[in-house]
PAKENU-374448 format. One record per residue: x, y, z of N, C-alpha, C in turn; residue in three letters. Coordinates in steps of 0.2 Angstrom, whole numbers, plus 5000, padded with zeros to 4 digits. Layout:
XYZXYZXYZALA ...
This chain:
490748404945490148444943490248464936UNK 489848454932489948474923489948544923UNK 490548564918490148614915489748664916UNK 489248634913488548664912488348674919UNK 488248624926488148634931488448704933UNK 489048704933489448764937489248824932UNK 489148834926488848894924488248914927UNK 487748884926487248884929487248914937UNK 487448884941487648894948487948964947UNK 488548984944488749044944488349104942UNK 487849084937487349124935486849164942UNK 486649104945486249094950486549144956UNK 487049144957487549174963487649244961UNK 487449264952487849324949487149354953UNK 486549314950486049354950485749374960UNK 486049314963485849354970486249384972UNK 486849414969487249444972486949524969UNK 486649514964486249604962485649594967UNK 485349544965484949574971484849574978UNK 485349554981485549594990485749664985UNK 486249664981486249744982485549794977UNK 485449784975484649804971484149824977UNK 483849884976483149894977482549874975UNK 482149854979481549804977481049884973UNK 481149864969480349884964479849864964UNK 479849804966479049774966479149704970UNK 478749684974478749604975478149564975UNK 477949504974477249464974477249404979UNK 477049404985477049324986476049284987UNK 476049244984475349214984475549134987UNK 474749104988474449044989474049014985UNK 474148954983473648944978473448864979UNK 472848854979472548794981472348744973UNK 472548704972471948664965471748604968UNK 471348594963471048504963470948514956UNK 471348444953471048404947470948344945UNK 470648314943470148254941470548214937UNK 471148274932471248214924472048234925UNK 472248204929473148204931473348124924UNK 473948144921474348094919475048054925UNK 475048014923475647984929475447984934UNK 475247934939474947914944474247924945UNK 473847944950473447914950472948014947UNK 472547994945471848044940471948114946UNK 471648104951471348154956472248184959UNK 472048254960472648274964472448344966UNK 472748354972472648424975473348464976UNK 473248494975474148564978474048604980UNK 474548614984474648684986475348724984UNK 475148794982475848824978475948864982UNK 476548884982476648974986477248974980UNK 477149044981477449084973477649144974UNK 478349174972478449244976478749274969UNK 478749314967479149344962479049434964UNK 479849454960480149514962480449544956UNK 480249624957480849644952481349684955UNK 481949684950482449744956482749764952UNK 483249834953483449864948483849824942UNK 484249784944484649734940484349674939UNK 483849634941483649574940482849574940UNK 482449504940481949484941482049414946UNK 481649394948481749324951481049314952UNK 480749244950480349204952480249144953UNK 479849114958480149064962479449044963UNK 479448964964478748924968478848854969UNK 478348844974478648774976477948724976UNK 477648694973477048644973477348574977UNK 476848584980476648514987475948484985UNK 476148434983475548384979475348314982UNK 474748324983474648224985474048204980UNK 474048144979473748084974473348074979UNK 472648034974472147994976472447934982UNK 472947904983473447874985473747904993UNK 473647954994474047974998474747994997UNK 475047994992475747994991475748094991UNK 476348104993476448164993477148174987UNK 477248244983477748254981477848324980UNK 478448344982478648414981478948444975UNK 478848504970479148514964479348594965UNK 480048594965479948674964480548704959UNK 480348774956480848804951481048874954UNK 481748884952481748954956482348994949UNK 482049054947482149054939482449154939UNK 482749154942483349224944483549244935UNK 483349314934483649334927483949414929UNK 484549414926485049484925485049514919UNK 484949554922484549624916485249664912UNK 485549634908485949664903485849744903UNK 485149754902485349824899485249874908UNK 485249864914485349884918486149864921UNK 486249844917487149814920487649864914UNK 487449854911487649904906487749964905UNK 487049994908486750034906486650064900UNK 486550034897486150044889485650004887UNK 485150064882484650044879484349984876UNK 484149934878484449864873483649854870UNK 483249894869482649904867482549884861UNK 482249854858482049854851481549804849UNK 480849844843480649814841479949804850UNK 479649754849479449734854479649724861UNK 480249704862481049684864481249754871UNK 480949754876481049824881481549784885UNK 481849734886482549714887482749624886UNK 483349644887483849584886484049554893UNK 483949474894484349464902484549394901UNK 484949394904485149324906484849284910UNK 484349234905483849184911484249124913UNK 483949104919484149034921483648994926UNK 483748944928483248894930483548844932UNK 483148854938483548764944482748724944UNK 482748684943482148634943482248584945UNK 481948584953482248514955481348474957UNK 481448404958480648364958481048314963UNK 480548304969480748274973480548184972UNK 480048184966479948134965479448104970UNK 479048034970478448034974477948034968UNK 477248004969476648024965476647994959UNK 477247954956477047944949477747974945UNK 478048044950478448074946479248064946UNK 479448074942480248054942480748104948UNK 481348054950481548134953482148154950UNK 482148234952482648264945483148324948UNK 483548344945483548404944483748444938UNK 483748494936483948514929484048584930UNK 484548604927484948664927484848704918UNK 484448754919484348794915484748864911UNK 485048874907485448934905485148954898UNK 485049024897484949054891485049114891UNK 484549144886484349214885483649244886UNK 483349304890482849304890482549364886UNK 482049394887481849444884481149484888UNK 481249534889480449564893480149614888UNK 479649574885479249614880478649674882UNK 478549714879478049764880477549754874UNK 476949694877476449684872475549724876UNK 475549764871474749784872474549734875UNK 474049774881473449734886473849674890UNK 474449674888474749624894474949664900UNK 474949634907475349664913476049634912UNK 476349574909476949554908477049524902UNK 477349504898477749454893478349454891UNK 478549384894479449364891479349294888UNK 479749304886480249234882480749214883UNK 480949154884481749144887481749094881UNK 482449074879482949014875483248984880UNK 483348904883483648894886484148844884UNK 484748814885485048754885484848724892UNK 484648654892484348614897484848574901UNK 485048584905485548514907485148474911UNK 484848414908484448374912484748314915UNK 484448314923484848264927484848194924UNK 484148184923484048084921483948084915UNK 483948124910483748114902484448164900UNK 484448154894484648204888484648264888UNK 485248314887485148394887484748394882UNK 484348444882483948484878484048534878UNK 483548574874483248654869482848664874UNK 482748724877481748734880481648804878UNK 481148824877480948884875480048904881UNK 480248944885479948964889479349024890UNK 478949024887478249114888477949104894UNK 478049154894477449184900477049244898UNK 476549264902476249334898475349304904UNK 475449384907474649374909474349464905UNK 473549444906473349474904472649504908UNK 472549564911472049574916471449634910UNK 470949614912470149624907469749664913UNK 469049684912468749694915468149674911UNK 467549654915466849634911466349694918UNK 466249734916465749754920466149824926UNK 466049784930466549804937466849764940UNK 466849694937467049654940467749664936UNK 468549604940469049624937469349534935UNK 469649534931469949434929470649464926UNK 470749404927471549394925471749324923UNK 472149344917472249284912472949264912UNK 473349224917474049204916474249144914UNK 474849134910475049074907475749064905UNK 475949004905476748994903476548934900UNK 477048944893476948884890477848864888UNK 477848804893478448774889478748724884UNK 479048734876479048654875479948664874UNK 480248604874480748574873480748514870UNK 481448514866481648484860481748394862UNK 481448374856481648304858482248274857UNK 482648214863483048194861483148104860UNK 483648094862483548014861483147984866UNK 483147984872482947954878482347994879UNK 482048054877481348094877480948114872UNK 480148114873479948154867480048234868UNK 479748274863479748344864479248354870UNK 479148394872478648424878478348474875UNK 477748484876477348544878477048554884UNK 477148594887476548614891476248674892UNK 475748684892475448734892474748734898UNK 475148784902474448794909474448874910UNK 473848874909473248954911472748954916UNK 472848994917472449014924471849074922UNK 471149064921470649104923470349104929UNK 470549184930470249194938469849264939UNK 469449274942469049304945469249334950UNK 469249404953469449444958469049444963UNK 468849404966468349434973468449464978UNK 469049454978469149504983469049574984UNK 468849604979468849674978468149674980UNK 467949654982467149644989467349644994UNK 467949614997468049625003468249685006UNK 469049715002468949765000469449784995UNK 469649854992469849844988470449834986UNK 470849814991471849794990471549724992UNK 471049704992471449634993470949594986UNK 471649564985471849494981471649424979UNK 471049394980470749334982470349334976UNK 470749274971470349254966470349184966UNK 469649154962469349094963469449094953UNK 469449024951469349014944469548964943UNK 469948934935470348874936471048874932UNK 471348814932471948814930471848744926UNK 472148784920471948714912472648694910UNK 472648644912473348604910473248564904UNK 473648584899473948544895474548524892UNK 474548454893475448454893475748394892UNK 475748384884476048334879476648314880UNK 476548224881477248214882477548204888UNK 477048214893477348244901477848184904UNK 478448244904479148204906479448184901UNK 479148204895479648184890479148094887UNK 478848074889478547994889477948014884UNK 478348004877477747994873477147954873UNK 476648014871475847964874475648004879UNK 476048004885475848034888475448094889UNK 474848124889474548174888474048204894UNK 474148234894473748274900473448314898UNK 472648314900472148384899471748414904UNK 472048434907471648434916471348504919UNK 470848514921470648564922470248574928UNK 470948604934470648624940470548644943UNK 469948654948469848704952470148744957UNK 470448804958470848854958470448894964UNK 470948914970470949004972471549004976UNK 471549084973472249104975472349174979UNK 472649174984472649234987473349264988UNK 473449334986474149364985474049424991UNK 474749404996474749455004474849505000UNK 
């Protein structure tokens, strides 16, 4: 096992072992349905299904999802991330606030792709540094720096955002979330971007008011995909999502 592996893995172990012992603050599990028309790498049309749980605890964050995809083709493939971060300034207990900066933590990230569909199969072992921003009109915003240990290509650089942002028009309630990741090119990859946002609409709050059932879409853009210069994706699909 390299290195890099064994760090990573130990990061992972550091971070569940706070959270058996952490009390949950908060936790999210959802479902989420798409279809879209303008997929790269196999064939245009595809459908998912996501489940996605994320938590916070007194020491850590963790968030996790797993997509189940099938092609116009019938081919099925599974993708999933599972990205556990340790909260420095809860380990320490010190202030590590600054600037926009409401803490410091140790991010990390297992990304494994079963391959199927067009898609390579991988796994890649993520280490860095994160940060949990406190930006006006956002529900969340972090930043991670990551060293990449990729299974089939070249280590990389990645640099990871996230940030949702919930509005109101009216009575009605939306919500605007997004991750944008790019990493650095090497000799065997180009750089990446991706960037996917989700517009969604609350309907649920018709049904009644604690429940979570939003319809919208999810706009994929994502230069490069896998690293395969040219390859470009711009896809925009239909979305609903319900959170128990």
């Amino acid at each position: 096992m390299k290195l890099t592996q064994l760090a990573a893995l130990c990061a992972f172990s550091t971070a569940a072992a706070f959270t058996q012992a952490s009390p949950i603050v908060w936790q999210d599990f959802s479902l989420t349905g798409l279809y879209g028309e303008n997929y790269e790498l196999g064939t245009e049309d595809r459908t998912t299904l996501t489940a996605e749980y994320a938590a916070k605890l007194k020491y850590a964050d963790v968030f996790f999802f797993v997509d189940q995809q099938w092609d116009g083709n019938n081919d099925d493939s599974t993708y999933f991330e599972l990205a556990p971060r340790l909260s420095l300034g809860e380990v320490t207990g010190q202030n590590l606030a600054f600037g926009p900066v409401k803490d410091v933590l140790v991010a990390t990230t297992w990304e494994h792709n079963a391959g199927h569909g067009g898609n390579p199969e991988f796994n890649n072992f993520l280490y860095g540094v994160g940060f949990a921003l406190d930006i006006p009109y956002t529900q969340y915003a972090n930043i991670n720096f990551y060293r990449a240990d990729n299974d089939t290509t070249d280590d990389d650089y990645q640099m990871t955002i996230t940030y949702a942002v919930p509005f109101k028009l009216g009575n009605e309630d939306f919500l605007v979330d997004a991750f944008l990741d790019w990493s650095t090119a090497e000799d065997t990859h180009a750089s990446e971007l991706n960037w996917t946002s989700q517009y969604k609409w609350n309907v649920g709050k018709h049904i009644s008011p604690e429940t979570r059932l939003y319809v919208g879409i999810e706009h994929s853009v994502w230069n490069n995909k896998y690293g395969q210069k040219g390859k470009d994706q711009n896809d925009v699909s239909a979305l609903v999502k319900y959170h128990f």
